[in-house]
N, C-alpha and C positions, 0 to 999 in steps of 0.2 A: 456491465458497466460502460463501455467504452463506445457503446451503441447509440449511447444518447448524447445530440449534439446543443449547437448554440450556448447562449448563458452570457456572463460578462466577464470579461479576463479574467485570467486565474488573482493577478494583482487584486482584482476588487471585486474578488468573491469571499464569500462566508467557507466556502470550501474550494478545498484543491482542485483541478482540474482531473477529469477520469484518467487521462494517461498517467498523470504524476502520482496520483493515487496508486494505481494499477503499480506502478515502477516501484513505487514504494514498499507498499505490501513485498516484494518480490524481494524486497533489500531486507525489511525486516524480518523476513519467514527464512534466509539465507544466516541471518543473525544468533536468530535463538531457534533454530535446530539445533545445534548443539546441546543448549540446555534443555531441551523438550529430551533427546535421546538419554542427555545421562541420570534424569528426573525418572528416565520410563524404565532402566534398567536395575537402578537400585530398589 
C-alpha cells in the first residue's frame, strides 16, 4: 500500500491516506485481538 505516491490531501480525498490507513489497521488489529483470541478458544 504505502508504495503508491501522489493523490490530493488526505483533507480532500475520498480516502485516507496509505500511512494513516496502514497506522490504522495496526490500531484496530491491536484492538480486537483480544476478541479474535477468546472467540477462537471457546
Amino acid at each position: 500500500m504505502a508504495k503508491q505516491g501522489g493523490g490530493p490531501p488526505e483533507l480532500l480525498s475520498t480516502h485516507p491516506a496509505q500511512a494513516s490507513r496502514i497506522e490504522d489497521l495496526k490500531v484496530y488489529a491491536q484492538r480486537v485481538m483480544p476478541l479474535y483470541e477468546s472467540a477462537r478458544t471457546r
